[in-house]
PyMOL Python script that loads the backbone (N, CA, C, O; Angstrom):
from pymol import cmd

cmd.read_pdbstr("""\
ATOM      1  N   UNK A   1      41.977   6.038  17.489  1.00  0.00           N
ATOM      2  CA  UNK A   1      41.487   7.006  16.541  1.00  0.00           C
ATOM      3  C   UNK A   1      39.988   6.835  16.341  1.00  0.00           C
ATOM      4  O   UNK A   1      39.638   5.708  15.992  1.00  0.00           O
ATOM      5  N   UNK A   2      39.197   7.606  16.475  1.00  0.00           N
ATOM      6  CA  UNK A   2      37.983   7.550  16.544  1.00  0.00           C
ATOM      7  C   UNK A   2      37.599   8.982  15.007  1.00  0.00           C
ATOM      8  O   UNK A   2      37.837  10.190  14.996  1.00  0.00           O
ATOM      9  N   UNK A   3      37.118   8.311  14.219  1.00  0.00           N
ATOM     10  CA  UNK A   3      36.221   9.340  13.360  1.00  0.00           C
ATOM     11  C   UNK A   3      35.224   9.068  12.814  1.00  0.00           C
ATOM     12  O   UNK A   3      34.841   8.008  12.318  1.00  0.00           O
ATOM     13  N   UNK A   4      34.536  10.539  12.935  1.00  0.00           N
ATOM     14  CA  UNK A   4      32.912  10.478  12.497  1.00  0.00           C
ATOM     15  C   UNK A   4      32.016   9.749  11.348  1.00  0.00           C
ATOM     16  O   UNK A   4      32.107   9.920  10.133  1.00  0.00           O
ATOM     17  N   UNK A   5      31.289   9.047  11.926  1.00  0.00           N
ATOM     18  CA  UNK A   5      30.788   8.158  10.759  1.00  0.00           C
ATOM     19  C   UNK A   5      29.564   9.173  10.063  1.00  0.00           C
ATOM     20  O   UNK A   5      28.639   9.696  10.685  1.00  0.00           O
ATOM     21  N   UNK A   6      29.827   9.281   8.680  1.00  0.00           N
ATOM     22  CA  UNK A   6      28.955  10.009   7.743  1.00  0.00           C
ATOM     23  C   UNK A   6      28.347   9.158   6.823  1.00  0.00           C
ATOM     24  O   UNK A   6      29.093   8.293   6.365  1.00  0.00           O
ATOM     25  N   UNK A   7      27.248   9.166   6.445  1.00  0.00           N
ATOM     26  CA  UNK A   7      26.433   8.254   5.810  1.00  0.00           C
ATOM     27  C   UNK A   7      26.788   8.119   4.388  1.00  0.00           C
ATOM     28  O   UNK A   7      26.713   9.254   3.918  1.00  0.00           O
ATOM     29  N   UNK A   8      27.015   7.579   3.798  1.00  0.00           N
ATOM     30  CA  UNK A   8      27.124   6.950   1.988  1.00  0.00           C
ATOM     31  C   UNK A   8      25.892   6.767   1.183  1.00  0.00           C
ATOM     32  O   UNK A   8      24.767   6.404   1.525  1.00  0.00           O
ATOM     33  N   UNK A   9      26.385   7.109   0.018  1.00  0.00           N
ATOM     34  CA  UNK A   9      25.392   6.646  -0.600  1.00  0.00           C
ATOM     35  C   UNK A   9      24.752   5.708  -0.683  1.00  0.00           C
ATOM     36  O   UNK A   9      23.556   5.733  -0.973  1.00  0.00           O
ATOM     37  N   UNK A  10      25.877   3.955  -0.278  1.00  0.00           N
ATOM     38  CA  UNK A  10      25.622   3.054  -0.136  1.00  0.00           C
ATOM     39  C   UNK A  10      25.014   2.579   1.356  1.00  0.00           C
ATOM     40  O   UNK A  10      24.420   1.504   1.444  1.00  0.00           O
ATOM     41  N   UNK A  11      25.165   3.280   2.298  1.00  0.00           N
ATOM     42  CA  UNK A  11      24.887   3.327   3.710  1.00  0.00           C
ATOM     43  C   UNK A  11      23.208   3.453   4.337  1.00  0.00           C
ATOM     44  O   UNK A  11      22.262   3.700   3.588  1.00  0.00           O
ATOM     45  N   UNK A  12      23.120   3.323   5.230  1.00  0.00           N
ATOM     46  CA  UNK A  12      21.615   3.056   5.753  1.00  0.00           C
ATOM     47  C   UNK A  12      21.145   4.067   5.340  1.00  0.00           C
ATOM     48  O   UNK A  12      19.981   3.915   5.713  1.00  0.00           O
ATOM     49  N   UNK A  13      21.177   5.305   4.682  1.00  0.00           N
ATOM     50  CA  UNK A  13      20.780   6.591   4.615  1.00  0.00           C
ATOM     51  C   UNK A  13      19.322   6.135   3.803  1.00  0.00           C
ATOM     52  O   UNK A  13      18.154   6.192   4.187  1.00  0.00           O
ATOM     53  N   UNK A  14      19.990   5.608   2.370  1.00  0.00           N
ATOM     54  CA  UNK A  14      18.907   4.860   1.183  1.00  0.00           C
ATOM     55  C   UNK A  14      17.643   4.157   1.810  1.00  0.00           C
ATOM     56  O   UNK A  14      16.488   4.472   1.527  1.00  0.00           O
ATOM     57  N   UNK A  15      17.993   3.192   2.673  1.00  0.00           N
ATOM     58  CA  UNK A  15      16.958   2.204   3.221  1.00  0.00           C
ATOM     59  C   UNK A  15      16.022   2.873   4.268  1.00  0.00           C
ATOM     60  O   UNK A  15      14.976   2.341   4.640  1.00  0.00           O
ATOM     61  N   UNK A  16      16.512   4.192   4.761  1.00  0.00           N
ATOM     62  CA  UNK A  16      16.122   4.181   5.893  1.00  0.00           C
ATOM     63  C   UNK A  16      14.888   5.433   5.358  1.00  0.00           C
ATOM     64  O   UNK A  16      13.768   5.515   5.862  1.00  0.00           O
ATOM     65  N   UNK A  17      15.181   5.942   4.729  1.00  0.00           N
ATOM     66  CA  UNK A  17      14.028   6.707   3.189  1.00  0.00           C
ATOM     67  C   UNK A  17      13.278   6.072   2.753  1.00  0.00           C
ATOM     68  O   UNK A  17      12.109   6.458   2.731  1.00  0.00           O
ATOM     69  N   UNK A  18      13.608   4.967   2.283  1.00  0.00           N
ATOM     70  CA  UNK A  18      12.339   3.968   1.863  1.00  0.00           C
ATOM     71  C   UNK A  18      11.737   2.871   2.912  1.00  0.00           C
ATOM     72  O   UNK A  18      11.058   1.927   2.508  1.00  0.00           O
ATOM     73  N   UNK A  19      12.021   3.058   4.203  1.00  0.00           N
ATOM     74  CA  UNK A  19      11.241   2.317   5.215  1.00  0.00           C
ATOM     75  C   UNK A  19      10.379   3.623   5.637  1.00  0.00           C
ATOM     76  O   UNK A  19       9.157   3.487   5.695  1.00  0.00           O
ATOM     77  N   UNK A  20      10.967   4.908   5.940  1.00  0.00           N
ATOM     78  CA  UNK A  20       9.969   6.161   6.155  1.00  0.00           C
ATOM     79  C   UNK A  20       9.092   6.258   5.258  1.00  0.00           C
ATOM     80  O   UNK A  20       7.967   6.314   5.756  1.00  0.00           O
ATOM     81  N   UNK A  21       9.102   6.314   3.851  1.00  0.00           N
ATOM     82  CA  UNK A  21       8.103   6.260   2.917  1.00  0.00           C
ATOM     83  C   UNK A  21       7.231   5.286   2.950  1.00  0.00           C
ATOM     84  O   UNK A  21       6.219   5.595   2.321  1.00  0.00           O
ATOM     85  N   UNK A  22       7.165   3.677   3.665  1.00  0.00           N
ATOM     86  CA  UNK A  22       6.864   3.158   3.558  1.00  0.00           C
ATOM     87  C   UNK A  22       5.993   2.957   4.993  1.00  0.00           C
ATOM     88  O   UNK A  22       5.177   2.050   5.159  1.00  0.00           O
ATOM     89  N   UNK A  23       6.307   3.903   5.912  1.00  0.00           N
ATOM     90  CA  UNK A  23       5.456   3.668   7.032  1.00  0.00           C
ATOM     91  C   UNK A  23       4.165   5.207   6.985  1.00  0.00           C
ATOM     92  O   UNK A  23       3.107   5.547   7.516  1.00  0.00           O
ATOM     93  N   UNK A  24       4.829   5.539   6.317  1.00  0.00           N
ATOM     94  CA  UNK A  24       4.028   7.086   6.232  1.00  0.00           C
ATOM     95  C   UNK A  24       2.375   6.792   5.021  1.00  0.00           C
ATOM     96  O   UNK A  24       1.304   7.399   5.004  1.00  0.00           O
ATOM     97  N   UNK A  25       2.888   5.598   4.162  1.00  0.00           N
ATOM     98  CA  UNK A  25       1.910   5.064   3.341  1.00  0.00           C
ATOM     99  C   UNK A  25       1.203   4.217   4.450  1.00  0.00           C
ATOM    100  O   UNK A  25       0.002   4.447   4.594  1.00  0.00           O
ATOM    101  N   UNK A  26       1.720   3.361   5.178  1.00  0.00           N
ATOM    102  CA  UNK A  26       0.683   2.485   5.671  1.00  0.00           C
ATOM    103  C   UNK A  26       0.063   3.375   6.928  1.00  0.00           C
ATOM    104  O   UNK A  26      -1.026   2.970   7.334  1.00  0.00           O
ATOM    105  N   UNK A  27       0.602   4.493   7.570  1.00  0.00           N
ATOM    106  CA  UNK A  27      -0.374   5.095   8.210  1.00  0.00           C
ATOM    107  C   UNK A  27      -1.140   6.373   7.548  1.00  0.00           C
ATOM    108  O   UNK A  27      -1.843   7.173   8.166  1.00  0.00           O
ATOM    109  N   UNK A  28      -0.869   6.385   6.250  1.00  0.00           N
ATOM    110  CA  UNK A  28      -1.879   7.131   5.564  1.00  0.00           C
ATOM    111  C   UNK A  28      -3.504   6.268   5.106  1.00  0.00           C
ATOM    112  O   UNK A  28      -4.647   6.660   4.869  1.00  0.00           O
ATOM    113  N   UNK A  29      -2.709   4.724   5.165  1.00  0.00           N
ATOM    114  CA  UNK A  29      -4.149   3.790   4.792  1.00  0.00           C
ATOM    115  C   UNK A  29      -4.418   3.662   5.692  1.00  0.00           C
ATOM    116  O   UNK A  29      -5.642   3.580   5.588  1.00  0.00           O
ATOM    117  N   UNK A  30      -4.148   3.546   6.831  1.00  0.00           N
ATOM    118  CA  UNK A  30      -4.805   3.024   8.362  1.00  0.00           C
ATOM    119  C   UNK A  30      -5.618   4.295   8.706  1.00  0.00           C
ATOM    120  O   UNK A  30      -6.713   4.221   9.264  1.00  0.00           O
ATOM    121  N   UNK A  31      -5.121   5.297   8.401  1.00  0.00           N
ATOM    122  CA  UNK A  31      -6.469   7.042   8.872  1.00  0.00           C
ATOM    123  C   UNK A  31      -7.147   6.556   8.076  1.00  0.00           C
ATOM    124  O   UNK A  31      -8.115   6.047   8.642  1.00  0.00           O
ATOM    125  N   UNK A  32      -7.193   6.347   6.411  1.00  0.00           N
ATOM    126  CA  UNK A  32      -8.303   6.504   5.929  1.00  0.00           C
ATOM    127  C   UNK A  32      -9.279   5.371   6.220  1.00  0.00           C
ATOM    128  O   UNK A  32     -10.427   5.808   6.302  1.00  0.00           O
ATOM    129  N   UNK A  33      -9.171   3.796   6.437  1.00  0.00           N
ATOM    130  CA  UNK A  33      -9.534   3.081   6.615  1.00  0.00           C
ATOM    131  C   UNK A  33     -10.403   3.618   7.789  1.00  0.00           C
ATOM    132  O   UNK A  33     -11.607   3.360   7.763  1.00  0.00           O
ATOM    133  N   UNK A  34      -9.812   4.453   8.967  1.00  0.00           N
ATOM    134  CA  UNK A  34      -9.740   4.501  10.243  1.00  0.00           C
ATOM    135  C   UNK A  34     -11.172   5.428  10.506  1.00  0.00           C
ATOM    136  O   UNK A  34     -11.954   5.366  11.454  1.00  0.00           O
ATOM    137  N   UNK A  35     -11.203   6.380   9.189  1.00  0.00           N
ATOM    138  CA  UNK A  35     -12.346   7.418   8.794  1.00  0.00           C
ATOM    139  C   UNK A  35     -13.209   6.926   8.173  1.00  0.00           C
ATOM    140  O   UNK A  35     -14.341   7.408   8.162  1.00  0.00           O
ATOM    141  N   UNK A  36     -12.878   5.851   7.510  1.00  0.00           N
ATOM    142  CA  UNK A  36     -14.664   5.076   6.639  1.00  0.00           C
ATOM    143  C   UNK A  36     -15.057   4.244   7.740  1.00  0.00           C
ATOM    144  O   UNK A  36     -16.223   3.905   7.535  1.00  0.00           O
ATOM    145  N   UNK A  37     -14.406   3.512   9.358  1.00  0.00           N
ATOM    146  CA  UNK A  37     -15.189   3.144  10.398  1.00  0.00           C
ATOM    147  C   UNK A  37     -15.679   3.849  10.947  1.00  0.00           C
ATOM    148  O   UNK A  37     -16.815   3.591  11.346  1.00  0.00           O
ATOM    149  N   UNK A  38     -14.906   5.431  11.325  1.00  0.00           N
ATOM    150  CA  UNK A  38     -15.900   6.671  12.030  1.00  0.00           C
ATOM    151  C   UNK A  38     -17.173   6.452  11.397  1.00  0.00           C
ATOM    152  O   UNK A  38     -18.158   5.886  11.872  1.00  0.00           O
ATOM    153  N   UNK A  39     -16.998   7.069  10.057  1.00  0.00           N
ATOM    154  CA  UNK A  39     -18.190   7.319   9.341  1.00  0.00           C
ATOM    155  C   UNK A  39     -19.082   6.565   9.174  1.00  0.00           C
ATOM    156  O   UNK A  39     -20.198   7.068   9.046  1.00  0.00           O
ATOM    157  N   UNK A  40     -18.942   4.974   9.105  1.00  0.00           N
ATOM    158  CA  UNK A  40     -20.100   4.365   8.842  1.00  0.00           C
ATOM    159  C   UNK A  40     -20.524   3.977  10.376  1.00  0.00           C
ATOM    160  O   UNK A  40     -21.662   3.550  10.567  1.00  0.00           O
ATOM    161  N   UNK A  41     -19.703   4.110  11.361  1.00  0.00           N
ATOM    162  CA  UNK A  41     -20.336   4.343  12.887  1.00  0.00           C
ATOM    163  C   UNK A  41     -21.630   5.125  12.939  1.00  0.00           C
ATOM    164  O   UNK A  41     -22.710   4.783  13.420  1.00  0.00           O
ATOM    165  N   UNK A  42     -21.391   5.898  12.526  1.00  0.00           N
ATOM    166  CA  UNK A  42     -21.446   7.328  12.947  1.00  0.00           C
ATOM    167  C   UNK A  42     -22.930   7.068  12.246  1.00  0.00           C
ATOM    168  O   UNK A  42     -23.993   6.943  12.855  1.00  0.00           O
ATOM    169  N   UNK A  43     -22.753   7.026  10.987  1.00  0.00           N
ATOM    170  CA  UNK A  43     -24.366   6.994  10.206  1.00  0.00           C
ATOM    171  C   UNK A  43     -25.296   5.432   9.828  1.00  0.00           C
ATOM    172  O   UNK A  43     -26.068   5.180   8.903  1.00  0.00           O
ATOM    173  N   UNK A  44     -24.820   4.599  10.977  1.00  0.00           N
ATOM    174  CA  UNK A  44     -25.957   3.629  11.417  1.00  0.00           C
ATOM    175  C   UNK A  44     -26.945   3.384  12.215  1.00  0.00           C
ATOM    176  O   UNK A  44     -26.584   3.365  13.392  1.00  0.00           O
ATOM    177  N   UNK A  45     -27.975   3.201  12.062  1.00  0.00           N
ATOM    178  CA  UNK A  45     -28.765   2.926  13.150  1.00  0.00           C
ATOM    179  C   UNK A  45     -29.287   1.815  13.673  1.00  0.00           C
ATOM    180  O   UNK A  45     -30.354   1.625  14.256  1.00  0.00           O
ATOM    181  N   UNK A  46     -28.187   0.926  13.326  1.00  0.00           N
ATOM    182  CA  UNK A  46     -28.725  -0.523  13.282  1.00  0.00           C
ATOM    183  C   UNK A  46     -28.238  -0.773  14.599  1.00  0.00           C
ATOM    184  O   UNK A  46     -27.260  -0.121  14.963  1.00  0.00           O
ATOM    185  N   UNK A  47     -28.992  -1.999  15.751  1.00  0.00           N
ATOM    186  CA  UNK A  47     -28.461  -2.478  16.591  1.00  0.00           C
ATOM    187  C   UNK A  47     -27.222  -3.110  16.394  1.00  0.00           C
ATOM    188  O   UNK A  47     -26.849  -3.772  15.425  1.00  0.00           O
ATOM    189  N   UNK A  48     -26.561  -2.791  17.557  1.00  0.00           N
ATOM    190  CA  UNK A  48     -25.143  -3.761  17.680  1.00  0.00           C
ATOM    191  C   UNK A  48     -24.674  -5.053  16.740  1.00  0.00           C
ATOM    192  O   UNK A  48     -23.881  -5.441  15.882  1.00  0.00           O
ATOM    193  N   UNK A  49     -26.385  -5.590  18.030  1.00  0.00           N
ATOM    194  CA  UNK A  49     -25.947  -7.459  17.584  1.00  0.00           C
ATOM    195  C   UNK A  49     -26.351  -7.254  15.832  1.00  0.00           C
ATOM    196  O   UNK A  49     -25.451  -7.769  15.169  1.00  0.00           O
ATOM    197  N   UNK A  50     -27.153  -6.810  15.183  1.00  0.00           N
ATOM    198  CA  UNK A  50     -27.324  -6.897  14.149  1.00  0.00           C
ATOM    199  C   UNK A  50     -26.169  -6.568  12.757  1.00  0.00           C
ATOM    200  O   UNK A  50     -26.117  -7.024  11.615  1.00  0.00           O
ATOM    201  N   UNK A  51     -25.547  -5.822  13.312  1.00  0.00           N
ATOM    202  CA  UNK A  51     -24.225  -5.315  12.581  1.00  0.00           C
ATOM    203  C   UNK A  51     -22.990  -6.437  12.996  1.00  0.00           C
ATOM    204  O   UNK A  51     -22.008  -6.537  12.261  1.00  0.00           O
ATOM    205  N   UNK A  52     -23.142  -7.386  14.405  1.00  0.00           N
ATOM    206  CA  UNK A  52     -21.909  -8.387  14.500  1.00  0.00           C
ATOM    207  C   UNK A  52     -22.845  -9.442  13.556  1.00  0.00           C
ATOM    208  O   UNK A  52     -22.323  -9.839  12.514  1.00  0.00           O
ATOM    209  N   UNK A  53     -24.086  -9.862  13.860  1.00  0.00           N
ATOM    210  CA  UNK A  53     -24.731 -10.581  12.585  1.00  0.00           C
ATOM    211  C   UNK A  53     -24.366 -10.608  11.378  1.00  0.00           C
ATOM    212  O   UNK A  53     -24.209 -11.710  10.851  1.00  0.00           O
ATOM    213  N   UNK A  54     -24.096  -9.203  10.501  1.00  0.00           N
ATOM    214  CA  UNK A  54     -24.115  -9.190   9.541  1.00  0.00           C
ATOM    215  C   UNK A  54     -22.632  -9.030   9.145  1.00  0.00           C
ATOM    216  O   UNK A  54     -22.255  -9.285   8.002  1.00  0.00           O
ATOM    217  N   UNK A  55     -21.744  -8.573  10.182  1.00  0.00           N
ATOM    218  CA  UNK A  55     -20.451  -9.106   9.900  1.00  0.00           C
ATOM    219  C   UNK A  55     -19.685 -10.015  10.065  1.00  0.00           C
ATOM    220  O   UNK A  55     -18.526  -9.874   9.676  1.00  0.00           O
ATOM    221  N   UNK A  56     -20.161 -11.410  10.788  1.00  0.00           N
ATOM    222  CA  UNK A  56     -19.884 -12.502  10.710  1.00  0.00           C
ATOM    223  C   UNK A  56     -20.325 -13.374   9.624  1.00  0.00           C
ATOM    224  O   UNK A  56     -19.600 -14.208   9.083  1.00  0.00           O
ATOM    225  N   UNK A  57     -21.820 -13.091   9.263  1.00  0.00           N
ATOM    226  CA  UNK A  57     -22.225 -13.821   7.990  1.00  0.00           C
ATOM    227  C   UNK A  57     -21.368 -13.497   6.940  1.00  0.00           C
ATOM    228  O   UNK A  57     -20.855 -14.518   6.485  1.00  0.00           O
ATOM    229  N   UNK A  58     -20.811 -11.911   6.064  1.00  0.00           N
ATOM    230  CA  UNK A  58     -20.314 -11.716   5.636  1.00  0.00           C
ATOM    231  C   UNK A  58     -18.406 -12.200   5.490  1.00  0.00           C
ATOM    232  O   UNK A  58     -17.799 -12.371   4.433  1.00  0.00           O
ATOM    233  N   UNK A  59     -17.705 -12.347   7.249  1.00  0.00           N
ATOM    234  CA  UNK A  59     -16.676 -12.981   6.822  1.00  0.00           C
ATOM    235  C   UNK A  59     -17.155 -14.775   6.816  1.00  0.00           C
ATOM    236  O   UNK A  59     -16.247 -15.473   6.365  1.00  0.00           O
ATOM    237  N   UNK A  60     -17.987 -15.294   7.099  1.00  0.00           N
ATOM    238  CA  UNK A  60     -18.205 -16.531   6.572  1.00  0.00           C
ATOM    239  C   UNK A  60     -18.353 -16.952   5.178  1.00  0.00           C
ATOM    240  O   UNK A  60     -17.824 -17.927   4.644  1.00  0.00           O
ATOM    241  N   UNK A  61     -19.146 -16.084   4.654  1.00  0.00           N
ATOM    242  CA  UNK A  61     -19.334 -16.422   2.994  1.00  0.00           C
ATOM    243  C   UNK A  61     -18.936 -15.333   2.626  1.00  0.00           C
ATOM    244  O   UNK A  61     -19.709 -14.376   2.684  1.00  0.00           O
ATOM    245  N   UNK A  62     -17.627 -15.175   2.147  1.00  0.00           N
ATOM    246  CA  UNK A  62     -17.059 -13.229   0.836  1.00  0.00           C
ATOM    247  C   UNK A  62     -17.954 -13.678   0.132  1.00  0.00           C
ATOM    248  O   UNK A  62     -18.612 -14.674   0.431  1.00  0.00           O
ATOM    249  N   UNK A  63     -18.077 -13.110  -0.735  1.00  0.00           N
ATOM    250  CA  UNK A  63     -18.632 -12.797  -2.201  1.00  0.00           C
ATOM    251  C   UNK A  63     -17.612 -13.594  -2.852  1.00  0.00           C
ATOM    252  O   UNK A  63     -16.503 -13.640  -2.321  1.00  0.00           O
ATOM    253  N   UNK A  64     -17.846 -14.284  -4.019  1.00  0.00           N
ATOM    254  CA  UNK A  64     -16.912 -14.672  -4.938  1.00  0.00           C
ATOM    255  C   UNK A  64     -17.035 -14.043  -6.093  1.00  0.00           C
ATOM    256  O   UNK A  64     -16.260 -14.291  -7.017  1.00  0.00           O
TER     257      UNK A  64
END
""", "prot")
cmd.dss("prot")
cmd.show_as("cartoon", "prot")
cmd.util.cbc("prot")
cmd.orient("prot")
């Protein structure tokens, strides 16, 4: 006897809604993140090495 498995309330249906909600948030932060690197690409004019300069000094010492 074989019959159709229908989802429950208690069934993956619940979890599987809040893992979609939950990937749809983290690739909503990853575009935007993804658009403040375009943008600050985009409107620098600083050399390369000077921008890996200043982002290595920066993850060496954060701000406290």
């Amino acid at each position: 006897m074989n019959s159709p498995i229908t989802p429950t309330s208690a069934g993956p249906e619940p979890l599987a809604d809040k893992n979609l909600e939950q990937q749809r948030e983290a690739i909503a932060t990853l575009g935007h993140h993804l658009r403040l690197l375009v943008d600050a690409t985009v409107r620098t004019t600083a050399p390369a090495d000077v921008l890996h300069t200043s982002w290595t000094e920066c993850v060496a010492s954060p701000p406290s």
